[in-house]
ZAMARGU-4260 file (C-alpha; in steps of 0.2 Angstrom, whole numbers, plus 5000, padded with zeros to 4 digits):
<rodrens>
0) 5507/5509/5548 | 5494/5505/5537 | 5490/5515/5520 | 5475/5521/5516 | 5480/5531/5502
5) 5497/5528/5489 | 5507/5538/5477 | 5519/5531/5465 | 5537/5535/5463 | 5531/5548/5448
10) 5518/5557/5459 | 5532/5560/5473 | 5540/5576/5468 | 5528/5587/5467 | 5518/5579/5484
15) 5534/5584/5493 | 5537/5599/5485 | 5522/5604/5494 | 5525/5596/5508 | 5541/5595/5511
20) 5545/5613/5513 | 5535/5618/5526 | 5533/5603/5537 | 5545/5587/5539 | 5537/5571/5530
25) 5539/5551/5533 | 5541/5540/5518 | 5532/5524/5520 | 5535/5510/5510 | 5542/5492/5506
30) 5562/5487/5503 | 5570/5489/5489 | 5559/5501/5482 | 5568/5516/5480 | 5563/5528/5494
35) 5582/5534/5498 | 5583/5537/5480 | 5568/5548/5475 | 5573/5558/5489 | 5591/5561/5485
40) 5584/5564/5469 | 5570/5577/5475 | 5585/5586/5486 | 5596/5588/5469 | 5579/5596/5460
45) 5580/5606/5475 | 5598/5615/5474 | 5601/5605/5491 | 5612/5594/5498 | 5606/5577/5505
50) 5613/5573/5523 | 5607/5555/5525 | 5607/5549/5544 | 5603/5530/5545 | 5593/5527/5561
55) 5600/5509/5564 | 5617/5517/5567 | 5615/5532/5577 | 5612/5534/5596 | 5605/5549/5603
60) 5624/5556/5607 | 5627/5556/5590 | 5611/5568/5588 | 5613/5579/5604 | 5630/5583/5602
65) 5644/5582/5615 | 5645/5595/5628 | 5657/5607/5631 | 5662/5622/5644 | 5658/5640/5640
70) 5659/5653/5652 | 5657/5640/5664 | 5643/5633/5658 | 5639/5617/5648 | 5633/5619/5629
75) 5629/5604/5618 | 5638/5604/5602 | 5628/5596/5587 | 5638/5584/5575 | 5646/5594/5562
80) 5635/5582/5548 | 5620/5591/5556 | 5626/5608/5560 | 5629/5617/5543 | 5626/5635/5541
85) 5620/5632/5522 | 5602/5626/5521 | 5601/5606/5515 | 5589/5590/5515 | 5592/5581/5532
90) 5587/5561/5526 | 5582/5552/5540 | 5583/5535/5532 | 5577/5519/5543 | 5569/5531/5556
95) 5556/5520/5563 | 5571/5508/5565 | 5579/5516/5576 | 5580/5513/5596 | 5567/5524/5606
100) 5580/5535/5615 | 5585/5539/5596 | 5569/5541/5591 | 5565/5555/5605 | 5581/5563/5600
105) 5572/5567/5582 | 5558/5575/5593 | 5563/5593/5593 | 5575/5592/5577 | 5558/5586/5566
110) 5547/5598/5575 | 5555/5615/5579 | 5570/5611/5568 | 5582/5614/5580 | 5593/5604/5594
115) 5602/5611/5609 | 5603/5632/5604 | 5608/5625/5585 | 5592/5628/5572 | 5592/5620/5553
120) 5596/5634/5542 | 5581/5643/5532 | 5577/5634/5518 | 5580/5616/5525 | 5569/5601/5522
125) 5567/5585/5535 | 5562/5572/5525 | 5560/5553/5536 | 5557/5537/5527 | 5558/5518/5534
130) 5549/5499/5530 | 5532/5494/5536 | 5530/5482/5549 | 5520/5472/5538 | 5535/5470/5524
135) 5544/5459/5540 | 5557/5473/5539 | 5568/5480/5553 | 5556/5492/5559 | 5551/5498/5577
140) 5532/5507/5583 | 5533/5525/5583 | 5528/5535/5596 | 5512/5545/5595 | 5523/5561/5598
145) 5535/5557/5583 | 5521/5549/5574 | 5509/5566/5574 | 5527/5575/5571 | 5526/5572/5553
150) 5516/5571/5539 | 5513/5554/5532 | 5517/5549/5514 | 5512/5528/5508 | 5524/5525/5492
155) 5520/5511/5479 | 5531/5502/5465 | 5526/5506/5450 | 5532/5498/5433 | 5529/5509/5424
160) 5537/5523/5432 | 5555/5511/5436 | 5553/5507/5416 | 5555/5524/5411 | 5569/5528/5425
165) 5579/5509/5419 | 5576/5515/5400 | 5587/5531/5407 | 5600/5521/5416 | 5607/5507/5405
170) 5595/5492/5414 | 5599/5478/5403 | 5586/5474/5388 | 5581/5457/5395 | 5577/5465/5412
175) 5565/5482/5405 | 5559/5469/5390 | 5554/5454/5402 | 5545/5468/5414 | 5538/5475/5401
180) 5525/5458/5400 | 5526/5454/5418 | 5524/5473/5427 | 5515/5462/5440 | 5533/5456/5444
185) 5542/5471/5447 | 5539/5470/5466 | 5531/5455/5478 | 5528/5455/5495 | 5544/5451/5507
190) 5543/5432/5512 | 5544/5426/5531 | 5557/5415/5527 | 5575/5420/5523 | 5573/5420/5503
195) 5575/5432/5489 | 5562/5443/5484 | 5558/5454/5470 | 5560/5475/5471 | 5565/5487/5459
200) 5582/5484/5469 | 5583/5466/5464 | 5578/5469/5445 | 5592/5483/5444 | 5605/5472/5454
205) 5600/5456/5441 | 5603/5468/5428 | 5622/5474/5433 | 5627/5456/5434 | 5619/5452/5415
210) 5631/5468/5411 | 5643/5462/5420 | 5644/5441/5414 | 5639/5449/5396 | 5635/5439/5379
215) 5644/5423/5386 | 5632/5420/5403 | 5628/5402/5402 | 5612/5395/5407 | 5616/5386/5422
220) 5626/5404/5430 | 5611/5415/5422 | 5600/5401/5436 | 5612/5406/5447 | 5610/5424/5446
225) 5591/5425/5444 | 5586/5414/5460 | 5599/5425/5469 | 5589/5441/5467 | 5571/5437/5462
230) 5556/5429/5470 | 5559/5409/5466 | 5543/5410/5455 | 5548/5424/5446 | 5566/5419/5444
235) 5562/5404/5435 | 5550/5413/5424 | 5562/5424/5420 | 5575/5411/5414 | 5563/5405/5404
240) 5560/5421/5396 | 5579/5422/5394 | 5579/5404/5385 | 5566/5413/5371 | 5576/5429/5367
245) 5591/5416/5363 | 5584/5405/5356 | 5568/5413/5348 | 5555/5402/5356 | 5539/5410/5359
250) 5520/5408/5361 | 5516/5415/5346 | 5523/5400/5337 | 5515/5389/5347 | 5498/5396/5345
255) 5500/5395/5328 | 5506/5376/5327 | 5522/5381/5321 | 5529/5375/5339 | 5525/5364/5350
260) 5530/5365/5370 | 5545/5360/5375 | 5544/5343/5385 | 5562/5343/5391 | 5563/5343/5410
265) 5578/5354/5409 | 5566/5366/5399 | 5553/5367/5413 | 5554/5386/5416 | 5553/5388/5399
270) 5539/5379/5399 | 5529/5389/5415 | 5534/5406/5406 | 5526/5401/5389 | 5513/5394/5400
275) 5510/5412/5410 | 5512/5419/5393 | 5497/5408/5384 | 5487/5412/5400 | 5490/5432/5398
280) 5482/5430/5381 | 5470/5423/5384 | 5465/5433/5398 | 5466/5449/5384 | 5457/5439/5370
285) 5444/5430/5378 | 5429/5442/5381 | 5419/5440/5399 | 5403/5436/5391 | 5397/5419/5380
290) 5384/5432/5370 | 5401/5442/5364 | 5411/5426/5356 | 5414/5430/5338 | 5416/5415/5327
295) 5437/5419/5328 | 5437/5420/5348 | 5426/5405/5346 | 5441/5398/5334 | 5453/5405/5348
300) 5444/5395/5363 | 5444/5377/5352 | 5462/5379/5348 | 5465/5386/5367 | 5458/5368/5374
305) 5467/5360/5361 | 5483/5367/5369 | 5480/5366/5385 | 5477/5347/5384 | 5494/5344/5374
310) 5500/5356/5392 | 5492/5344/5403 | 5501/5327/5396 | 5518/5339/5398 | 5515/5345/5416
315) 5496/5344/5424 | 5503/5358/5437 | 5510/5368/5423 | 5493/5367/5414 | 5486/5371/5429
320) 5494/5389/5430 | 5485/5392/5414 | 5469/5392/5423 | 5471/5397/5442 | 5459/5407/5450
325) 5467/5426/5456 | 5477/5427/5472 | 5457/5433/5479 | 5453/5416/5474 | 5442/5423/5460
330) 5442/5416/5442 | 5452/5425/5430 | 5447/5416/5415 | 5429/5420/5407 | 5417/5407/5416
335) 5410/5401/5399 | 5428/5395/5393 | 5431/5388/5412 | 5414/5377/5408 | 5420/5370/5392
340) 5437/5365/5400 | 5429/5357/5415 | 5419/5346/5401 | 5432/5343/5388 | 5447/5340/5402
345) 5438/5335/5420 | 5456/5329/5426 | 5463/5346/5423 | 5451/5354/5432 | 5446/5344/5446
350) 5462/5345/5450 | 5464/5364/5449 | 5452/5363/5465
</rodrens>
């Protein structure tokens, strides 16, 4: 299912506040992002307990119940995680994952609140949530039945709401610090191959091992770690980010001459995160128009080129990074800036094409 419309982790309590208590809700959104939490989370606000059902490991037995004799007759006898006679959140987590038969199970449960003569106690919430087909998750179509069963809620990540929730729960300062530059890193798109990626999951599970390894984490285990939870890219720019805390290394010396880049090859993620670094301030510094340089942005843009040429005998591809064009394919740098670097570095940019 597509969204036309988000909301980020910060915005969902009160939507389902409104929601939620009058009608079941389904909870779009990618892995790793932290639905299962804001709604365990949003149930504890609540008063209630959360009775999470995980739809990949549930047939529709285990829904309908068992029957039994009464009076010569055969009733249906719900599982005793559903039937309770206090009121609570019933979590249907991985709903979409779930086999048809399954899924028709849900019908009358998310609709009239109710299976066989059993009915969810006043005051209960339904609350359903699974991964998009897009995020090449484990995820099943819906049937138009369930699907106009339930009201339909897209979730986002958002930096800055996991930063305020990691400064709360002990995330380790590298983590919250390094994401505190690069919020664009907190989450990126599943892969189609069978690789790590980044989520707020992966950030906090990096951060439990730095805890865990402590002070003593050596460089070649901290390599280890990263490109075990991260996005490849990201994971080397984070190491790099890592080799600056230690060892106090950071653009802002080399901008003003008092570093130089490292040209170690063992250094090279050091190098792309100082290079993603000088990129982002330029991106801040440089204004969009020729007609609004200063003579000190004028003074920033020499010694910019002048950088980015001692860059390009390093690493022409690490240079490059400095300059790329969006994901879009549309120039992030001001265009003026781009036209002095195609003249005073034509190899740099040629092959940036």
């Amino acid at each position: 299912m597509q969204a036309a419309v988000t909301v980020s982790p910060a915005q969902l309590p009160d939507l389902l506040l409104g929601l939620a208590t009058v009608r079941p809700v389904f909870l779009w959104g990618a892995p790793g992002i932290g639905k299962s939490s804001l709604v365990r989370k949003f149930a504890d606000s609540l008063g209630l307990e959360c009775v999470s059902l995980l739809g990949t490991q549930l047939a529709p037995e285990d829904l309908i119940g068992v029957p039994q004799i009464r009076d010569g007759r055969s009733v249906f006898c719900p599982p005793e995680a559903i039937a309770r006679e206090e009121p609570y959140c019933l979590f249907l987590d991985e709903l979409n994952a779930a086999g048809p038969d399954v899924q028709k199970a849900f019908y009358s449960l998310i609709l009239d609140r109710r299976i066989g003569s059993y009915e969810l106690p006043a005051g209960s919430i339904v609350i359903g949530a699974g991964n998009r087909a897009t995020d090449n998750a484990l995820a099943r179509p819906i049937a138009s039945a369930l699907v106009n069963r339930l009201t339909h809620v897209h979730l986002n990540a958002s930096a800055a709401d996991w930063l305020v929730w990691a400064g709360e729960h002990g995330i380790h300062p590298w983590v919250t610090d390094y994401l505190t530059d690069r919020p664009d890193h907190l989450w990126s798109q599943p892969p189609k191959t069978e690789e790590p990626f980044s989520t707020p999951r992966s950030w906090h599970m990096l951060s439990d091992a730095l805890h865990s390894f402590g002070p003593g984490l050596d460089e070649q285990t901290l390599k280890v770690v990263a490109h075990g939870t991260l996005t490849p890219a990201h994971a080397v720019s984070f190491c790099g980010y890592a080799k600056i805390v230690r060892h106090s290394f950071g653009i802002e010396a080399i901008i003003k001459g008092d570093a130089s880049w490292p040209t170690r090859l063992a250094d090279r993620d050091l190098l792309y995160y100082l290079a993603e670094a000088f990129r982002g301030r330029l991106i801040k510094e440089l204004p969009a128009q020729r007609e609004h340089v200063s003579p000190a942005v004028r003074q920033t843009a020499y010694r910019a080129k002048s950088l980015l040429v001692q860059l390009a005998e390093i690493s022409v591809e690490v240079a490059q990074t400095v300059i790329a064009d969006a994901a879009d394919g549309l120039p992030v740098l001001p265009g003026w800036f781009l036209i002095e670097a195609a003249r005073d570095m034509p190899r740099l940019v040629e092959a940036r094409r």
